[in-house]
N, C-alpha and C positions, 0 to 999 in steps of 0.2 A: 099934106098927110101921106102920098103914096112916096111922095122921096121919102119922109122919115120911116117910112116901114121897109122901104129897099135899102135905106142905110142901117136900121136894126139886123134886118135879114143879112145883111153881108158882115156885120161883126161879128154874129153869131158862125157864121162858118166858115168867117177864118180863125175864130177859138176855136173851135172843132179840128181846123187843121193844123190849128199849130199844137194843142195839146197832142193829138195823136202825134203828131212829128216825134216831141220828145219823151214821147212813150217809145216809140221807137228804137229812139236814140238812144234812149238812157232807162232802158228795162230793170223794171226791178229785181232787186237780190232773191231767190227761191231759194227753199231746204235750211232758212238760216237756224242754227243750231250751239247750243254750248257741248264743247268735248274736253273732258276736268280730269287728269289723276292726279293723288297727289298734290292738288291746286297748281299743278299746272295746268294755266284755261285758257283753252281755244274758243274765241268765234268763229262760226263757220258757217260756208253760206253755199252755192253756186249760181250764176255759171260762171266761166272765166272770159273776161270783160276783151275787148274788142276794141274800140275807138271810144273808151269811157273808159271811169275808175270806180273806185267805192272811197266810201269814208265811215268810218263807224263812230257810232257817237253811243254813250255809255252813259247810266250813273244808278243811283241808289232812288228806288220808284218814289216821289213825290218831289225831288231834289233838281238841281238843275243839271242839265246835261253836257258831259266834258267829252276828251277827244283825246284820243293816243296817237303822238306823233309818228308814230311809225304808223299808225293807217289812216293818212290823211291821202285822199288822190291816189291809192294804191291799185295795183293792175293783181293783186293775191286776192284769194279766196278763203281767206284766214287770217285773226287777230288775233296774238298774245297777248289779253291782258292779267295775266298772271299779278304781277306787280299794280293792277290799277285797283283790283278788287281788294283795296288794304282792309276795309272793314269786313273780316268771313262769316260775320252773322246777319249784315244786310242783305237788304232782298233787292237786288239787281233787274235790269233789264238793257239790253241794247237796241239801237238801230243802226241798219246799214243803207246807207242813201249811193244813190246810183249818183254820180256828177262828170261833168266833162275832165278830159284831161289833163295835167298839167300842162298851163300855159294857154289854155283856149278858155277863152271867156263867155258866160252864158247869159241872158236876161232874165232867167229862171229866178223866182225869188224862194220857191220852196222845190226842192231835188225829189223825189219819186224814192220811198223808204219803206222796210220791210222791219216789222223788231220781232223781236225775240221773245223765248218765254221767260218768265220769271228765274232766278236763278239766285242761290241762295249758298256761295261755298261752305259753309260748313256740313250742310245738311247734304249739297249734289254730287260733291266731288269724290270720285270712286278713289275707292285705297288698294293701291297695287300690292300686286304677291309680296310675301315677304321671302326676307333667306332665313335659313334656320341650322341650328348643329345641332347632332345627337351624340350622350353621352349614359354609355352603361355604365353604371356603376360594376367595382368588383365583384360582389358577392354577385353578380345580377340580379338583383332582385329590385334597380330602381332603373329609370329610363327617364333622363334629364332631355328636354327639349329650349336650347338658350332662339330666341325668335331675335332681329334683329331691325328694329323699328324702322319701316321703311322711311327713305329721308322726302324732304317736299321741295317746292320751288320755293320755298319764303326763308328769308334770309333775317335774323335778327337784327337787332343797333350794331352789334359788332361785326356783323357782315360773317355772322356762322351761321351755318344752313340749316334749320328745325324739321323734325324727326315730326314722323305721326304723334308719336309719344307729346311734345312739345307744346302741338296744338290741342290734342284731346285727352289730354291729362287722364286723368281718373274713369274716363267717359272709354277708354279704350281699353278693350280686353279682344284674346284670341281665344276663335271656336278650332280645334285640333278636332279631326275623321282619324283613326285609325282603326288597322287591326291586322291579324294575324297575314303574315306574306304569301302563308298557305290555305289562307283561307278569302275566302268574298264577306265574311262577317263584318258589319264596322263596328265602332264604337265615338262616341263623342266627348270630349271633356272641355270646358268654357274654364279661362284663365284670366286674372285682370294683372300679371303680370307679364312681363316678359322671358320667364325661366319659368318653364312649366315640370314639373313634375309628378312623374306617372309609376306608380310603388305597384305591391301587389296585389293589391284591390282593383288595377287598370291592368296590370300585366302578368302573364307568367313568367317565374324565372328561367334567363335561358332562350324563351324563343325570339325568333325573329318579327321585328312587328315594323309594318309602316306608314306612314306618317306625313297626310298633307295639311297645312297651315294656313290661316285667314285671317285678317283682321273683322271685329264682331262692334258695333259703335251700339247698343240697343235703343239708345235715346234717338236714334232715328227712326223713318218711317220704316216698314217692314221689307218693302223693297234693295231698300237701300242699307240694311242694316249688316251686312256682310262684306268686304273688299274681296278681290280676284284671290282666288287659292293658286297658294303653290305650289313646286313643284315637289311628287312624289319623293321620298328618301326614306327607306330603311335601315334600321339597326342589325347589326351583326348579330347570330345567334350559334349556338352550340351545333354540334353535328348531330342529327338526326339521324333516326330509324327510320325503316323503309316509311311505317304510318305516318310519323311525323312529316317526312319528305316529301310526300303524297297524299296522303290525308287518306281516312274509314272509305268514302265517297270514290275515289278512284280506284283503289287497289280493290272495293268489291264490283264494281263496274267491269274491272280487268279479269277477275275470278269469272261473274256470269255469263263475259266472253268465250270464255275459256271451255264453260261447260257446257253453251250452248255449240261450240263448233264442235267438242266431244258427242256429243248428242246426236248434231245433225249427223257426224260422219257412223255413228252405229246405223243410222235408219239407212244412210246410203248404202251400207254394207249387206244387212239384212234386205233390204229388198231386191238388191243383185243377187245374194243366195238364195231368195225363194225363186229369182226368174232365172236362174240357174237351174236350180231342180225340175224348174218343173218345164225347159226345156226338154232337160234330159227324159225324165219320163216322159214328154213327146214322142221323144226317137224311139224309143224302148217299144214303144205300143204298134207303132209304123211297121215292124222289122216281123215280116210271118214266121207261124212256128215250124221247123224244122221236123220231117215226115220221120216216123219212130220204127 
């Protein structure tokens, strides 16, 4: 009875030491994370591995789990799988397992693994700035904005590259900030085309107005329903007058200036002439009178 419990006790702590050994060894993946534009999509994780690799194992939640030959046994802290997530409305999940190096064999029959959160391309993947051209009409009185659907990592059967446009069809429209160059006002207008146009109801004729761009998905959740804004661009506009050029707001700011150092400079004047004067009648009273 006391040998079988000296032999219990001693298996017990050498699985004690061997598990920790390979916790050690082969520490699990921390911070792992999905990073998406455009569905191009990283895994991502740290730290960066030492005398181990990682291996990431993928698939669609209830499914059985596949493996991207590029990160099999990898020493990166990063997986593209762009091209693995073919289905962009399944709900994904990865894991990344800690394992020995290539070419060193282990007895381990399950690796020390960290997964991911849920991940869903259609719904997570951020939609980058777009580019855009501005076009005044002659009369000025319209202000054409052509947006240029940003392109993605997904490639058709014929191996042509798809446009946001491509994958969210209908589902996509652009939220356009503008407004005056001389002013901080904005305004907003939501388009479900790509060529927005902004008349006189949006604009005055003639002035300068400008113009950052967004992609706007509303079938997403609220967070997500907006891509990265663009970059500022204004339209050319007519040559202004002083107020125009400047706007009511400064040029009366620069008048109050004006008449407040007016101002201060009489008080300064006026009070040097009364301590002038009444200098002077100091002296005047000092000086005795002269015998008659």
């Amino acid at each position: 009875m006391l040998k079988m419990e000296r032999l219990i006790s001693t298996t017990l702590c050498t699985a004690f030491f061997f598990t920790n050994c390979v916790s050690e060894d082969y520490p699990k993946a921390q911070n792992v994370s999905w990073l998406s534009i455009n569905f191009k999509t990283l895994l991502m994780w740290d730290p960066k591995p030492s005398n181990y690799s990682y291996t990431v194992e993928y698939s669609v939640i209830g499914q059985s789990r596949e493996r991207n030959q590029h990160c099999i046994r990898t020493m990166a802290t990063e997986c593209d799988l762009s091209n693995s997530l073919v289905d962009l409305k399944a709900k994904y999940s990865a894991d990344v397992l800690s394992e020995p190096l290539r070419g060193v064999n282990s007895d381990l029959i399950e690796f020390p693994h960290t997964r991911s959160e849920r991940f869903v391309p259609y719904e997570d993947t951020l939609i980058g700035r777009p580019e855009f051209k501005i076009e005044v009409s002659k009369d000025k009185k319209k202000i054409t904005l052509y947006v240029e659907d940003p392109p993605t990592a997904l490639f058709n059967e014929q191996n042509q590259q798809r446009t946001i446009r491509d994958v969210f069809a209908d589902e996509l429209q652009y939220k356009v900030t503008f407004g005056k160059a001389t002013s901080t006002g904005k305004k907003t207008k939501i388009s479900a085309s790509s060529e927005i146009e902004l008349d006189r109801r949006d604009v005055d004729p003639g002035v300068s107005y400008c113009f950052n761009v967004q992609a706007y998905i509303p079938s997403r959740s609220t967070d997500k329903q907006l891509g990265e804004l663009s970059q500022r661009q204004c339209s050319p506009g007519d040559k202004k007058d002083l107020f125009e050029e400047y706007g009511i707001g400064v040029i009366a700011g620069f008048i109050l200036l004006i008449i407040l150092i007016i101002v201060v400079a009489i008080i300064v004047t006026v009070v040097c002439c009364k301590r002038r004067r009444k200098a002077n009648t100091s002296g005047k009273e000092g000086v005795p009178l002269r015998s008659v």
